[in-house]
N, CA, C and O atoms as CSV, one atom per row, in Angstrom:
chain,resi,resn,atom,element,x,y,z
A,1,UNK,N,N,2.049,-29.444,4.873
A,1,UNK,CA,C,2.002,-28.973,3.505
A,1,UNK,C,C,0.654,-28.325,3.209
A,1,UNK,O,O,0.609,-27.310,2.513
A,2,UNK,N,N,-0.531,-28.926,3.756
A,2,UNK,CA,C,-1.664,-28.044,3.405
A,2,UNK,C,C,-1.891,-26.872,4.100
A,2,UNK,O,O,-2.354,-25.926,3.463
A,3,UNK,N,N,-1.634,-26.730,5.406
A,3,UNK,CA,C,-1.537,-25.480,5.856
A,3,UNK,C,C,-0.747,-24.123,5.350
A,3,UNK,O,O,-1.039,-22.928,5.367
A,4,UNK,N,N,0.621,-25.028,4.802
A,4,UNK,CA,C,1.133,-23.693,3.773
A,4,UNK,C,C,0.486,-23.422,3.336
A,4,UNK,O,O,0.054,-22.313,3.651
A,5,UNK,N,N,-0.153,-24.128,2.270
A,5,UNK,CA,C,-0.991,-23.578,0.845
A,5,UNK,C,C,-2.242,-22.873,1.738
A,5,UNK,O,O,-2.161,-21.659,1.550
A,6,UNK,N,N,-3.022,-23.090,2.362
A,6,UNK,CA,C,-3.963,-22.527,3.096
A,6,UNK,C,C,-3.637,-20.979,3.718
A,6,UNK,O,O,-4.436,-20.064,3.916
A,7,UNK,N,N,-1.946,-21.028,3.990
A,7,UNK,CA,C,-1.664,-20.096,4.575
A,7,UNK,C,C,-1.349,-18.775,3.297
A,7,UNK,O,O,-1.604,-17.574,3.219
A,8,UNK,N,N,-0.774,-19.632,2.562
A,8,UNK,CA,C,-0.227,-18.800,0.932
A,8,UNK,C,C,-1.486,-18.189,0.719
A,8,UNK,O,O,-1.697,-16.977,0.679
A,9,UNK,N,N,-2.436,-19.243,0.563
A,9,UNK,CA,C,-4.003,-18.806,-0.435
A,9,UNK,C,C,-4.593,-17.800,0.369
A,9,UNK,O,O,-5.229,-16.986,-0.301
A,10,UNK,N,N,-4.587,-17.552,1.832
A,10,UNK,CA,C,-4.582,-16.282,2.950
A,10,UNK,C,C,-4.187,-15.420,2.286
A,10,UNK,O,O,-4.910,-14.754,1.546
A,11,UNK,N,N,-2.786,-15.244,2.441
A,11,UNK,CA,C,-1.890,-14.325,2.228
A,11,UNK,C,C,-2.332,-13.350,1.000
A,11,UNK,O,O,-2.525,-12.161,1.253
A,12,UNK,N,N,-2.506,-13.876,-0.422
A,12,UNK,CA,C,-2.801,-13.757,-1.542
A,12,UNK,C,C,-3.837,-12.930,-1.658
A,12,UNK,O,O,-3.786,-11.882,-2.302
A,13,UNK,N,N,-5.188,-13.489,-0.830
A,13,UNK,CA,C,-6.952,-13.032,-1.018
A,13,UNK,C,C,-6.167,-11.533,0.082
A,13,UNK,O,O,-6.244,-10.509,-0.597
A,14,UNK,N,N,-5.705,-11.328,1.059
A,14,UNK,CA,C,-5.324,-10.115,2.179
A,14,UNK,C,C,-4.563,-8.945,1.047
A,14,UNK,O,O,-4.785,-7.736,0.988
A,15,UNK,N,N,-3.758,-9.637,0.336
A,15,UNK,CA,C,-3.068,-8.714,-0.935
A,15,UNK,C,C,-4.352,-8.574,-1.557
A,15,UNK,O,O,-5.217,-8.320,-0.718
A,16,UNK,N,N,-4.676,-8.631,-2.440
A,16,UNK,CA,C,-5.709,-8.336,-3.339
A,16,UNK,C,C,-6.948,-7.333,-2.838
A,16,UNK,O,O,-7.500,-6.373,-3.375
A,17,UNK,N,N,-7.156,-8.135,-1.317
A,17,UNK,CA,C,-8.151,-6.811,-0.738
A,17,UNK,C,C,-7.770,-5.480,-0.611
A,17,UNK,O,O,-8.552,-4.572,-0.892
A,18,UNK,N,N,-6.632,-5.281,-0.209
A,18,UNK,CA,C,-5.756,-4.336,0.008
A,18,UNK,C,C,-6.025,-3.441,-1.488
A,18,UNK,O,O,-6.863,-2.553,-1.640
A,19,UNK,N,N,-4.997,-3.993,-2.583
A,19,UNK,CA,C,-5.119,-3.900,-3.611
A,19,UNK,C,C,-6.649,-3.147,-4.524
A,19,UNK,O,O,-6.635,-2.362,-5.473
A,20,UNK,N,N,-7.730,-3.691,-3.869
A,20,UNK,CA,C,-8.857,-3.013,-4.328
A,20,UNK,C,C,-9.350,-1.721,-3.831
A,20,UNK,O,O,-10.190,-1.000,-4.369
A,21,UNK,N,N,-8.758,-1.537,-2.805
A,21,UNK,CA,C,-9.405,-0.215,-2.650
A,21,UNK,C,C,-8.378,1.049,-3.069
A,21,UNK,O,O,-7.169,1.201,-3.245
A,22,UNK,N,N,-9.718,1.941,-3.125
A,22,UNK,CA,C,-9.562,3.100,-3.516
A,22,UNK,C,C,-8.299,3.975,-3.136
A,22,UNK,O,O,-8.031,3.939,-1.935
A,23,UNK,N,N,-7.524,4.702,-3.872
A,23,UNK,CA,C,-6.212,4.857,-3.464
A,23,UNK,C,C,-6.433,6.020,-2.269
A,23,UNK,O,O,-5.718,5.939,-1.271
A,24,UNK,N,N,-7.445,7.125,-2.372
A,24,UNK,CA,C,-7.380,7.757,-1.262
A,24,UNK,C,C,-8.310,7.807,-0.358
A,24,UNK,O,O,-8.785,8.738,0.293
A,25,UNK,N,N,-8.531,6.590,-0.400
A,25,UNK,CA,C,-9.308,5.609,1.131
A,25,UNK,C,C,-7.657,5.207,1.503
A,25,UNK,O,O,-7.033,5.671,2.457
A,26,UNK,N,N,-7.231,4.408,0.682
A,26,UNK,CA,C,-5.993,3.611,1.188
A,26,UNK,C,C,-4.944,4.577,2.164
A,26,UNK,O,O,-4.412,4.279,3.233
A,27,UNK,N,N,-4.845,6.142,1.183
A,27,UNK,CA,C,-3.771,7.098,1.817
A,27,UNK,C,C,-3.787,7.472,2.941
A,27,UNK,O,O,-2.823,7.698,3.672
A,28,UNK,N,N,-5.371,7.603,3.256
A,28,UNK,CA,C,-6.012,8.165,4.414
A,28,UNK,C,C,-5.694,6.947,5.817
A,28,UNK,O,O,-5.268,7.228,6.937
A,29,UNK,N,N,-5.930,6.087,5.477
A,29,UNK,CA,C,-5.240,4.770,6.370
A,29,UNK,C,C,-4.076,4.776,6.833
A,29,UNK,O,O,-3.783,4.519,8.000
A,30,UNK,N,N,-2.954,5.216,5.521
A,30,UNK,CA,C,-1.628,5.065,5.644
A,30,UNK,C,C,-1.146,6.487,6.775
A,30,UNK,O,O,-0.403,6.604,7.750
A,31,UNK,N,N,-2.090,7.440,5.945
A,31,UNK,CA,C,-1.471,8.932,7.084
A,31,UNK,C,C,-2.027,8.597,8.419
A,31,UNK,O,O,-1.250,8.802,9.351
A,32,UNK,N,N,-2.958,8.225,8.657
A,32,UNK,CA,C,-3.371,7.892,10.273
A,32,UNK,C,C,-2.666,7.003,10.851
A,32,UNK,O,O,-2.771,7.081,12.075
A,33,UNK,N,N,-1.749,5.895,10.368
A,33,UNK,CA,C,-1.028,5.179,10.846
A,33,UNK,C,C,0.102,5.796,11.175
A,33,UNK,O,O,0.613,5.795,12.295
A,34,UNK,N,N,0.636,6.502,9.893
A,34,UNK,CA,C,1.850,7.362,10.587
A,34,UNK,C,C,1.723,8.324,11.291
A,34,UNK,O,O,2.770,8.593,11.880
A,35,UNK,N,N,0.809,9.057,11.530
A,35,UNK,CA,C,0.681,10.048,12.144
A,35,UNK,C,C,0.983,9.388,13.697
A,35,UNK,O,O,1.994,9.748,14.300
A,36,UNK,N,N,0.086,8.449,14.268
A,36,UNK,CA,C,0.047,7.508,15.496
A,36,UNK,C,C,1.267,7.049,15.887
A,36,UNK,O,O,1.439,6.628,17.031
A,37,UNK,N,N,2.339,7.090,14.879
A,37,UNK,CA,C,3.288,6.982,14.954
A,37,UNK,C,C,4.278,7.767,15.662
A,37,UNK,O,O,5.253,7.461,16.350
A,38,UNK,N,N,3.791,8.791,15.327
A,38,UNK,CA,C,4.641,10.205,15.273
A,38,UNK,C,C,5.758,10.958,14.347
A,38,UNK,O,O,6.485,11.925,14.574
A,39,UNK,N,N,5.535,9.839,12.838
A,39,UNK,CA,C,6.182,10.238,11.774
A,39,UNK,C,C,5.970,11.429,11.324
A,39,UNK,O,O,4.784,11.759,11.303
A,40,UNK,N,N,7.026,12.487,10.809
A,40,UNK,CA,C,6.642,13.938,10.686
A,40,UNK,C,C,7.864,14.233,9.462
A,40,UNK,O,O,8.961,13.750,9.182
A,41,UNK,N,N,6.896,15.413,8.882
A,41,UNK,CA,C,8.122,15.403,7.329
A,41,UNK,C,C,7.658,14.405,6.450
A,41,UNK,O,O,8.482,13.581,6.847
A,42,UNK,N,N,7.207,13.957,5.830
A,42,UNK,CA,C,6.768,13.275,4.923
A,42,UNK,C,C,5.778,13.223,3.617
A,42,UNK,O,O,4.742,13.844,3.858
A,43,UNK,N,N,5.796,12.858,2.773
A,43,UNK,CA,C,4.683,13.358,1.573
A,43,UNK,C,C,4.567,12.009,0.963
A,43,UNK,O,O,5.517,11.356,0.532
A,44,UNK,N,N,2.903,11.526,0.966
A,44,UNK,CA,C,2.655,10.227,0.447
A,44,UNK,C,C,2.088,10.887,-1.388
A,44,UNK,O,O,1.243,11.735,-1.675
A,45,UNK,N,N,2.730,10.287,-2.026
A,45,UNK,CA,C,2.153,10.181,-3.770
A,45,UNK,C,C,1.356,8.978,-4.176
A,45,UNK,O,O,1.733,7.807,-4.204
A,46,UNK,N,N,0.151,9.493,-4.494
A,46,UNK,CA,C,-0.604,8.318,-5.642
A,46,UNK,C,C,0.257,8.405,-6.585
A,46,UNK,O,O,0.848,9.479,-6.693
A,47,UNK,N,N,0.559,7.355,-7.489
A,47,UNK,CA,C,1.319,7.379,-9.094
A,47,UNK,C,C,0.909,6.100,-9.834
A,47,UNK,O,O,0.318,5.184,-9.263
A,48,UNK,N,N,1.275,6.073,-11.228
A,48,UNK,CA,C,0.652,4.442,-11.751
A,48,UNK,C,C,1.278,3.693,-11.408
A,48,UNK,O,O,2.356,4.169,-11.051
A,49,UNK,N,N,1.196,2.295,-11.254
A,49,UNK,CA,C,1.976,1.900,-11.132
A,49,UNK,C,C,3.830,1.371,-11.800
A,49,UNK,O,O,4.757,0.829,-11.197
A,50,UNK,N,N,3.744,1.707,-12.822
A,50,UNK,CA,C,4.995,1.518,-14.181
A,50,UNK,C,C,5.612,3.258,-13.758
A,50,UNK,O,O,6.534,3.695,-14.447
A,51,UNK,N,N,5.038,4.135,-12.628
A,51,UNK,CA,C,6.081,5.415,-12.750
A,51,UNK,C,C,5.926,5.616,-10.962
A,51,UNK,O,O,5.361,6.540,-10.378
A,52,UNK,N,N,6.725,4.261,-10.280
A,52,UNK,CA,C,7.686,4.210,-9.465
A,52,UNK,C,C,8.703,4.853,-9.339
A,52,UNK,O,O,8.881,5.934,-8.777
A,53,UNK,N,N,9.295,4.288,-9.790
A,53,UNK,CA,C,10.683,4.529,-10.333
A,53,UNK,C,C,11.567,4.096,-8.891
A,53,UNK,O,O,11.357,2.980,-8.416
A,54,UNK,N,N,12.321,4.802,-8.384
A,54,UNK,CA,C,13.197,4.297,-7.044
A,54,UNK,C,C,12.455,4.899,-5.900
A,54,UNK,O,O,13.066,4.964,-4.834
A,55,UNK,N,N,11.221,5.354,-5.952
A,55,UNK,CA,C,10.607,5.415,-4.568
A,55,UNK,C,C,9.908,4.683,-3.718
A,55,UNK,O,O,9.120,3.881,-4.220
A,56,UNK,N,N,9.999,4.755,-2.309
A,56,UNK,CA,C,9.642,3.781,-1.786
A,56,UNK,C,C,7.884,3.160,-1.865
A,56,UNK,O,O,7.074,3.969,-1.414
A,57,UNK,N,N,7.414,2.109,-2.281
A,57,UNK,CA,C,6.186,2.042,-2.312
A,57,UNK,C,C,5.665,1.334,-1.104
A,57,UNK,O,O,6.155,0.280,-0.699
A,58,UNK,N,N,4.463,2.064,-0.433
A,58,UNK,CA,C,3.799,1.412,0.936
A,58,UNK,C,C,2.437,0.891,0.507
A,58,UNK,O,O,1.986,0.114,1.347
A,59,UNK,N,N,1.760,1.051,-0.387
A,59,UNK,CA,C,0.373,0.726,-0.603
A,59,UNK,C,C,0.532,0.757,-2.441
A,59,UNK,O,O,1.208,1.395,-3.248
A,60,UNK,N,N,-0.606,-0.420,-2.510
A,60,UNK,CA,C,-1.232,-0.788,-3.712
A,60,UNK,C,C,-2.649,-0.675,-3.976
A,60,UNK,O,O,-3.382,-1.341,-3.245
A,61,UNK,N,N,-3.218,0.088,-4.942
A,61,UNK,CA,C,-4.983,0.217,-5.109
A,61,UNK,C,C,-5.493,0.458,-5.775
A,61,UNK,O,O,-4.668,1.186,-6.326
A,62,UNK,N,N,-6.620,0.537,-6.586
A,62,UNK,CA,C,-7.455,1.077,-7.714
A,62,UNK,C,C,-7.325,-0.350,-8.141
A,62,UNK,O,O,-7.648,-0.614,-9.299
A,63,UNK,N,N,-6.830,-1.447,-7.241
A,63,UNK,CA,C,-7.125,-2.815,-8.393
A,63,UNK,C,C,-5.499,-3.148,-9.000
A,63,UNK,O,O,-5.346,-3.759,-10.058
A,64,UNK,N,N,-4.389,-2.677,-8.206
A,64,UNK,CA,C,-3.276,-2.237,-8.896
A,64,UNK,C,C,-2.746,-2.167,-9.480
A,64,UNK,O,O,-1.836,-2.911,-9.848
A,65,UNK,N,N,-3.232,-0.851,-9.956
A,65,UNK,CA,C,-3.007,-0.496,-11.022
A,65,UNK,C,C,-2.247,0.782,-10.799
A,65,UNK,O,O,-1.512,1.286,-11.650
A,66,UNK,N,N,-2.497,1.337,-9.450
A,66,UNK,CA,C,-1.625,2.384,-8.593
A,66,UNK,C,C,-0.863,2.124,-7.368
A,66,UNK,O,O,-1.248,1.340,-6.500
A,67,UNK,N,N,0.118,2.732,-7.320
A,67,UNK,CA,C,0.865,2.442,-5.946
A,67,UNK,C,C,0.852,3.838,-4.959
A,67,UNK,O,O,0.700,4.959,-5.445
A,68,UNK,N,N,0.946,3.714,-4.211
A,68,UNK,CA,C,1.351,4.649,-2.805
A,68,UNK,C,C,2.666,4.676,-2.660
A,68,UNK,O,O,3.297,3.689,-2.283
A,69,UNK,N,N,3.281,5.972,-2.986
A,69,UNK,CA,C,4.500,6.398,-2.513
A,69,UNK,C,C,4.936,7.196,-1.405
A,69,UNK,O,O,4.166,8.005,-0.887
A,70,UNK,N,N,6.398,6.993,-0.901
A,70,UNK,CA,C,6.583,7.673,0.528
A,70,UNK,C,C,7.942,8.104,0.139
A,70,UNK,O,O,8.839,7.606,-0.542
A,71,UNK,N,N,7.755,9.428,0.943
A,71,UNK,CA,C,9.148,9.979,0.786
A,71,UNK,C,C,9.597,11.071,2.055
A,71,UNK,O,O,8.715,11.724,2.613
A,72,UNK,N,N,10.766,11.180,2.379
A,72,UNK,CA,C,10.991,12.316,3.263
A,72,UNK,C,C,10.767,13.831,2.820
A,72,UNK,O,O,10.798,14.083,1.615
A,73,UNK,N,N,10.632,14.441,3.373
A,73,UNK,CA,C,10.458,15.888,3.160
A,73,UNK,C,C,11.963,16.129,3.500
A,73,UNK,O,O,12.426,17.270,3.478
């Protein structure tokens, strides 16, 4: 039981770091990952967070208050 919570209270502080940074520090992360990938066709959006809407979100930042969106071309 304490290791959950140890593991939860992990989990939580790793979100939040994430969460703080800058959204196009964050994007720049996200395109180098896909790129390594070999994902092609694609367009990542900063947006606030409340204008989602049905797109897919990969990243959270500015403190989130913004999300990272992904979409096909």
């Amino acid at each position: 039981m304490k290791n959950t919570a140890l593991f939860f209270a992990l989990l939580v502080c790793v979100g939040q770091a994430y969460a703080a940074k800058p959204c196009e520090e964050l994007k720049s992360e996200i395109v180098t990952k896909l790129d390594a990938k070999g994902v092609k066709g694609y367009t990542l959006e900063i947006v606030a967070k409340d204008s989602v809407g049905d797109a897919k979100v990969v990243g959270s930042c500015d403190g989130g208050t913004k999300k990272i969106t992904y979409a096909k071309k």
